[in-house]
N, C-alpha and C positions, 0 to 999 in steps of 0.2 A: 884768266881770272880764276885762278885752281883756288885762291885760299886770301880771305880779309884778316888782317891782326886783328880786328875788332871782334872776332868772334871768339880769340881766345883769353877774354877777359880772365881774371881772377874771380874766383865765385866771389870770396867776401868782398870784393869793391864792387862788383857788379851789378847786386842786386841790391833791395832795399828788403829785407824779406817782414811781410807782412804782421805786426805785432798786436792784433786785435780783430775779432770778427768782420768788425767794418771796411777793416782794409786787406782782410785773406778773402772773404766773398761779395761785398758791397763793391768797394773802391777798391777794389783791385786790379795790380797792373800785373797779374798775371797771366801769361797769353792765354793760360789752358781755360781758366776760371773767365776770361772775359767772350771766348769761345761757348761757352756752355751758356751763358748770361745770352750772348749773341741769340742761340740755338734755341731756348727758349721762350726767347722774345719773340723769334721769329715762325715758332709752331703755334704760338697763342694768338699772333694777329693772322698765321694761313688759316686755325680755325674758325677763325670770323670769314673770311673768303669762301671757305668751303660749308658755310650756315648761306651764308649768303646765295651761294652757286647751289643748296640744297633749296631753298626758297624760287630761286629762277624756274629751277625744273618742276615745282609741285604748280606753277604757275602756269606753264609751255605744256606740261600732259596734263590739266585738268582746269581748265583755261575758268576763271571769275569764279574758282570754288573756295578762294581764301580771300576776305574782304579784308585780310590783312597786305594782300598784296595788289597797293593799287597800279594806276601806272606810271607816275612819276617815283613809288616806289621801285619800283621792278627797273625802273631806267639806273635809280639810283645804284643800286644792287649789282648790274652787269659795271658799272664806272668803278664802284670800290672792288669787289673781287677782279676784275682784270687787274686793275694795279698794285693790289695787295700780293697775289699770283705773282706778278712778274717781278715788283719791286722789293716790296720789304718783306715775302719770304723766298723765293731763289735766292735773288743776288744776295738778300743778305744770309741765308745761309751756306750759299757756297764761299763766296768770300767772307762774311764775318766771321762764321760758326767755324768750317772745315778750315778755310783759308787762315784764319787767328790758330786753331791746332795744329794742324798740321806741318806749317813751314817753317819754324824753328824746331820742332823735333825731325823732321827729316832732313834739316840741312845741318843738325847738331850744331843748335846755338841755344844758348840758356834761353834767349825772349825775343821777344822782338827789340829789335834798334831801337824805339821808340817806347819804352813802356805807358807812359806817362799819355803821350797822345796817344796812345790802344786804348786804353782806359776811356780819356775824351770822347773818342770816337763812340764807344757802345753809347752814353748815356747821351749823345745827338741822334745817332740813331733813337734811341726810347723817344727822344722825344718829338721827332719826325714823326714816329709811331703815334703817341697820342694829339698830335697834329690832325691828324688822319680822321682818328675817332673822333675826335671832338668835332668836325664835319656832321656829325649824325644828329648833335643837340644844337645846332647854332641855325637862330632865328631862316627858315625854307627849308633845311636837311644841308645832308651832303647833296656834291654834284653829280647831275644825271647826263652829264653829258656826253657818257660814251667811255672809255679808259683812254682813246685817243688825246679827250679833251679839246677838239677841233673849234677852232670859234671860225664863224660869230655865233656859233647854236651855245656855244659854251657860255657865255654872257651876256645872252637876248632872254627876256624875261622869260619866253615863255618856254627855257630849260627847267627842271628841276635844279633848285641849289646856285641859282643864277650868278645870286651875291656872295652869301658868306660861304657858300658853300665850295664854289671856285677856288675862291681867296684859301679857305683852308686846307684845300687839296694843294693847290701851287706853290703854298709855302711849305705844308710837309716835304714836297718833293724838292724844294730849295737845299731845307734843312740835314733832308736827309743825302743830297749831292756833297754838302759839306762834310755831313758823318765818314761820306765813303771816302773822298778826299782824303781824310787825315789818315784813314784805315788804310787807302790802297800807298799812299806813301811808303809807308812803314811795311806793305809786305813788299813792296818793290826792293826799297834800302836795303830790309833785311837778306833776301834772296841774292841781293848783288853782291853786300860786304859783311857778312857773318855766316859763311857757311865753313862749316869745321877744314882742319885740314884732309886735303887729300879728296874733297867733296871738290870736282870740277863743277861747271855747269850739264858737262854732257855726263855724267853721273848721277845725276839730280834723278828721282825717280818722276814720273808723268804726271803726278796729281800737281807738285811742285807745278812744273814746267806748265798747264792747263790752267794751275791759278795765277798765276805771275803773267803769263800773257794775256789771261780777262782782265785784270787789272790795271793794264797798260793798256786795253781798250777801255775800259771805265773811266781813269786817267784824259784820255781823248775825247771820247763818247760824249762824259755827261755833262760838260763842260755847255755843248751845244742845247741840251735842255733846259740848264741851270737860266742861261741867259732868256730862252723863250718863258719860263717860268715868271721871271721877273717883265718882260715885259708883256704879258698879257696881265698881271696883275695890276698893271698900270692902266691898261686898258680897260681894266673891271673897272677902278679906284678912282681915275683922275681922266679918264676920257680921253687919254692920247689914242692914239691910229696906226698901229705899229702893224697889228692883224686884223681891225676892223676896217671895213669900206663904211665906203659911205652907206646907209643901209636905214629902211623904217620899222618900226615894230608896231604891232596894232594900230598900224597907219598913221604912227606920227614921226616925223623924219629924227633920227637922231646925232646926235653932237658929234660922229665918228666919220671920217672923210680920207680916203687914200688909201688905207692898208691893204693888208695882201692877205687873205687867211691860206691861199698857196705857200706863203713865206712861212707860217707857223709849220705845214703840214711838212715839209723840207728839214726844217731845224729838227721836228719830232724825230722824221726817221731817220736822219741822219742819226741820231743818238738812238733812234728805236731796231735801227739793226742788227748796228754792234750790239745792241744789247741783249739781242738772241745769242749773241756766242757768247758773252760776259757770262751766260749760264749753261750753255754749253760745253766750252774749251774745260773749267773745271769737270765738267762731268766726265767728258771724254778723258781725262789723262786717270779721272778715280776708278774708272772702268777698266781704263788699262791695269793696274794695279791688282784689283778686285780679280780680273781674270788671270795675271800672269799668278798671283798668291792661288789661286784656286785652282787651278789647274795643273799648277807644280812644273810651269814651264816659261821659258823665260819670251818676253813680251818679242814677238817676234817684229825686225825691221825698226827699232831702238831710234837709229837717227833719223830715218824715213818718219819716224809718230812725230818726231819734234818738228822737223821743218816743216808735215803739214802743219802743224799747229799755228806754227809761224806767219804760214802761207793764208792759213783761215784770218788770222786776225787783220791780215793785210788787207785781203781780196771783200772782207766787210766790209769797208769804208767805201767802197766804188758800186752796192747794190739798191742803197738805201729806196732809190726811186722805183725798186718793183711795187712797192705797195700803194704804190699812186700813179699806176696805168688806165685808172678810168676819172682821170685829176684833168682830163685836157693835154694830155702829157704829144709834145711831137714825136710823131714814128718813131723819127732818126734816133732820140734819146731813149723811148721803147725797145729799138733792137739794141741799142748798146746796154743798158740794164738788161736787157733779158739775157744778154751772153756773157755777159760778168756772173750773173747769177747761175748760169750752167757751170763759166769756169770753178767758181768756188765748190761748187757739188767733187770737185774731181778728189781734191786734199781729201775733202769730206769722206767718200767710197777709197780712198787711202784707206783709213784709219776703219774701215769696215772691213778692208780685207786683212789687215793686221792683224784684227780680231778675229777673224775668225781661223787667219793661220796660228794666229796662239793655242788657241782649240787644239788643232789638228796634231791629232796623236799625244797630246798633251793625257796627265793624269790627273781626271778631270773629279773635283771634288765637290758633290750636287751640293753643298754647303747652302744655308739660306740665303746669305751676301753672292755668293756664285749664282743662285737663280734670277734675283733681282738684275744682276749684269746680266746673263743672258739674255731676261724678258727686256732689256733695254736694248738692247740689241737688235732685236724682233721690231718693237715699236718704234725705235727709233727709223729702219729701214723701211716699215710702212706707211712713217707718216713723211720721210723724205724724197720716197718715188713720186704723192701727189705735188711735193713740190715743184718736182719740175713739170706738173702740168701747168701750175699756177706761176712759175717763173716763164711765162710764155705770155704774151699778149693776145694772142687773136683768143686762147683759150681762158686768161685770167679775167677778162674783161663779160663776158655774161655770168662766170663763177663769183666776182668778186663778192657781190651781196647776199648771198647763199650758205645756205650749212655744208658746205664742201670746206667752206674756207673753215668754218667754226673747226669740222675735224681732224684738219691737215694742221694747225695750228695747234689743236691740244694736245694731237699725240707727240708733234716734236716737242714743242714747248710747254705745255705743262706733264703729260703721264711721262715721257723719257725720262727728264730730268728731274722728276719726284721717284719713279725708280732707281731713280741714281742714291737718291737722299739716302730713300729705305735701305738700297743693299749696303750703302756707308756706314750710316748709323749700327744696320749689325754688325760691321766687322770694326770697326773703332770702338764700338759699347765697353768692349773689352780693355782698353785700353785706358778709358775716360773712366770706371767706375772699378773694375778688379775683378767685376762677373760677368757673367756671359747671359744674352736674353735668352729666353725659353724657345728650344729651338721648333716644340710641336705648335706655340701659337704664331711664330715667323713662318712656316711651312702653311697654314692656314690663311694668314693676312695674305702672304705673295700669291696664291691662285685664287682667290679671290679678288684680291685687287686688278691682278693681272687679267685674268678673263673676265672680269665684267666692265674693265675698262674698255677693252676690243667690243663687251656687246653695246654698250654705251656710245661708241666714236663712230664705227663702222657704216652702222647704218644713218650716219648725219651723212656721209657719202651720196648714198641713195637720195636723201633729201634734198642733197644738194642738188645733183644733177637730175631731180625733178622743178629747180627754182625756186624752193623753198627759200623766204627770205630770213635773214640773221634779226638781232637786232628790234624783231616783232614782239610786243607784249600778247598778243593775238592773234589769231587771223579769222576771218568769216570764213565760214563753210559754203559761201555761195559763190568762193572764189573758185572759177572753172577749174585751174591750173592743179589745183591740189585739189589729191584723188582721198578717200577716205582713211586709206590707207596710209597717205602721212597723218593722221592724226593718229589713229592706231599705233604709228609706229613711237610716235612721240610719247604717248602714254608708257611703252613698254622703256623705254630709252630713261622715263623716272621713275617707275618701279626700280629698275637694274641703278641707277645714280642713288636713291636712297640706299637700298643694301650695300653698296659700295663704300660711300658715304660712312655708315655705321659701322663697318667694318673697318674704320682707323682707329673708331675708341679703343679696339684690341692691340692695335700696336702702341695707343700709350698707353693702356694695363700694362702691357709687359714691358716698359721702360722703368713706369713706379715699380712695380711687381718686384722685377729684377736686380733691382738698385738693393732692395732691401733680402730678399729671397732668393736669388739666382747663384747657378753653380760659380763660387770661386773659378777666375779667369789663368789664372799666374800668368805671367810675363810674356809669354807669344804663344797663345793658343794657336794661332790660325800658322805658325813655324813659318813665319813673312821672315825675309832677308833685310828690307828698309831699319833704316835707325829708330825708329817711333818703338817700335818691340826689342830693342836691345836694351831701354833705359834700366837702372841699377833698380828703380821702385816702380809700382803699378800699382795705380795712378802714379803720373810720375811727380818729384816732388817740384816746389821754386824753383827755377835753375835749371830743371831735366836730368842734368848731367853728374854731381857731385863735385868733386874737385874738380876732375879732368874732364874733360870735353872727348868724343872721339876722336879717331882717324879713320879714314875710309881708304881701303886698299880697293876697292873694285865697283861696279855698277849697279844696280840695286834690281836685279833681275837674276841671279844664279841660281835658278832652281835645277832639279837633275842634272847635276854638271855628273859626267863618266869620271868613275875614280872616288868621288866624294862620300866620306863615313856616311852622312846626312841627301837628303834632296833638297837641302838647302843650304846657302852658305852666306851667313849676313856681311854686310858692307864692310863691317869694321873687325872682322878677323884676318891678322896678319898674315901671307903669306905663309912663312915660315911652321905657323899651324896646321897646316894643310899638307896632304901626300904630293910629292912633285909632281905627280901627274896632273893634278887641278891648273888650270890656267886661267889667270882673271886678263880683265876688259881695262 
């Protein structure tokens, strides 16, 4: 599948090009414009997550000092930022935001196949989004039931958010399964049958390759939530028994008889697995990128990165039940999820060694986008060792209610792959706007972010493996187990999470800043080989491409090739350009 005729449309039948503000930035079904719409929808509802997760911590180190935080609030808080976190800002911005940019300019196709449902898709997503919010005013609040959502605590009164609060949380996530649906359609179609000529799949650069296969697990994945979504709201609404037992509350027996809340917690993670790599595999293949462009060397072991890839998304589907090894779960299915969950580590430590033989002797360029991959690198591999303490049963099982679990979770899952975002957003900035962000306050934001996240996560370690429980609005100081010193240590854990915290308004200073004041970018600052920095304009225009569309003679990694004028040599330069001594892939 080297080449789809659909991709070499004619520009003037192709497109519809936008004839009024409303439909060049409102209603627009351009990929790049609904990418950005994407990106900022989805920094504006992680700022509520990260007010929220600033609220947690002033709570956790200086326990009943804010009567703004009671404790049906503080439950509600940990339910909206976990899911805000994982759902509508990752996924949607690696797949709305990067994934909508990205995969028609590096597969040189004017748009996506789909324009018309791209467009659909953002403004379901928005309004999943205020789904979500509007949780916070509707008669009890939002729901406090945890980000799991686990019932029957999820619809027993005496949750926070019991009733409408539920209800509005299960439909935004409805809502927004649909948004991603019609999204992940169109990047799949696209990727399959509009990639230029001479663009194989195994020339595809990594980022491609990492969104196209979270997207075929989202495809998969959310399908199994979509369904539990809907029928616990049945369960809220109309009293069926799908996930409720039979069960009393304040001692009066209620109308719920048979269900299994086992059966919700299964459908969850069966979709709550893949969904670690739904925001992962993008990160992994932008890293690859990030590093092979910054280092000036070309991604080392090319088809090895892709079949892990492959292998990761497989080997998710068979793990889902590590997370429910103190669920009642038998041995037998204990030891086989716990060694599925070692095998998938293997792909995983692939694509670490990859990395770091890209590095090796590479000319390495401390660029800001280059430190962010690096520190992702770091974090990534200290919060993946504790996994496998915690893909173990005799060990995951006194851990599991513990701040062990809280820091092995944030640093894969949320500080990894938000260093992912950062060092993206620097090196695309350039491409999305025509300037370049300020590179003394990205040098500032990444060590500070970066080391105060490690002072931040490290020590919930300690915590953890002192017993510390998750989950607690409080704790008594009369509980033997914990020494003074977790409490000490908690107070310093929210000093370091405010400063942290404050420290992203500087990264969007310098996004405004930049936009209107930053150094002109011209057309491939960072001398990347991929298609996205070959386009004729910057920004690029409707279409990407003008009349003609490229061709792609070679791989999207030829950096330092022996012989070559350049230490780079982009996709779509013809052979014939080049000294005979160059050899493409």
């Amino acid at each position: 599948m080297a080449y789809a005729a659909i991709a070499d449309r004619d520009h003037a039948h192709a497109l519809h090009d936008p004839q009024s503000f409303l439909t060049k930035y409102i209603w627009s079904q351009d990929h790049k414009v609904i990418a950005i719409q994407y990106t900022i929808t989805a920094i504006a509802i992680g700022l509520v997550a990260l007010t929220l997760s600033v609220l947690m911590r002033l709570q956790l180190g200086f326990p009943h000092s804010f009567s703004l935080i009671a404790p049906q609030n503080y439950y509600q808080f940990i339910t909206l930022h976990g899911m805000i976190m994982v759902i509508y800002l990752l996924t949607a911005l690696f797949l709305g935001g990067f994934g909508n940019y990205l995969i028609p300019l590096m597969c040189g196709a004017r748009d996506m196949v789909f324009p018309y449902l791209n467009m659909v898709s953002y403004w379901v997503y928005l309004l999943a989004v205020l789904i979500l919010v509007a949780g916070f005013f509707v008669p009890g609040g939002a729901t406090g039931a945890g980000w799991t959502l686990y019932p029957p605590q999820a619809i027993l009164s005496g949750s926070p958010g019991a009733r409408w609060g539920i209800v509005c949380m299960l439909a935004s996530l409805a809502t927004f399964i649909v948004a991603f649906t019609m999204g992940g359609l169109n990047y799949v179609t696209t990727v399959l049958q509009a990639r230029c000529r001479g663009m194989t799949m195994m020339r595809m650069p990594l980022s491609v390759w990492g969104i196209f296969m979270a997207t075929v697990l989202g495809l998969l994945a959310f399908p199994a939530l979509f369904v539990s979504a809907i029928m616990m709201t049945l369960d809220a609404l109309l009293g069926t028994s799908f996930f409720m037992p039979a069960v009393s509350s304040m001692g009066q027996p209620m109308v719920y008889n048979g269900g299994s809340p086992l059966l919700f917690q299964h459908l969850f993670w069966f979709f709550g697995h893949p969904e670690v790599y739904i925001v992962a595999l993008p990160a992994f293949g932008i890293v690859s990128d990030l590093l092979s462009t910054h280092a000036r060397r070309h991604i080392f072991g090319y088809r090895m990165m892709v079949w892990a890839i492959l292998a990761i998304g497989c080997l998710s589907f068979v793990v889902w039940a590590h997370h429910m090894y103190v669920s009642g779960m038998n041995p037998y299915f204990g030891f086989f999820f716990a060694t599925t969950t070692l095998i998938i580590a293997v792909p995983t430590a692939i694509k670490v060694y990859n990395w770091v033989l890209t590095l090796w002797r590479g000319d390495i360029h401390l660029t800001v986008p280059m430190l962010f991959a690096i520190g992702f690198i770091f974090t990534f591999i200290n919060g993946g060792l504790t996994g496998l303490f915690l893909g173990n049963v005799p060990v995951d099982v006194p851990l599991s209610a513990t701040y062990f679990v809280v820091a092995h979770f944030h640093l894969v899952m949320g500080v990894s792959p938000i260093l992912v975002v950062f060092g993206a957003l620097y090196h695309w900035y350039p491409k999305m706007t025509g300037r370049m962000l300020d590179d003394t306050l990205g040098r500032i934001h990444f060590w500070i972010t970066f080391v105060g996240t490690y002072m931040i996560y490290m020590p919930m370690y300690y915590l953890g493996i002192l017993g510390l429980p998750r989950r607690y609005y409080a704790w008594d100081e009369s509980i033997q187990f914990i020494p003074p010193s977790a409490h000490t240590m908690n107070k310093w854990i929210t000093i370091t999470a405010l400063f942290v915290a404050a420290v992203q308004l500087l990264f969007l200073f310098n996004l405004v800043w930049s936009f209107f004041k930053g150094k002109p970018a011209g057309g491939n600052p960072w001398r990347a080989t991929t298609l996205e920095w070959q386009t004729p304009d910057t920004p690029p225009r409707h279409g990407n491409w003008g009349e003609r569309l490229p061709v792609v003679y070679r791989w999207a990694y030829d950096y330092s090739v022996p012989g070559a004028k350049e230490d780079f040599i982009p996709q779509n330069v013809p052979p014939d350009k080049l000294a005979p001594i160059v050899h493409t892939h």
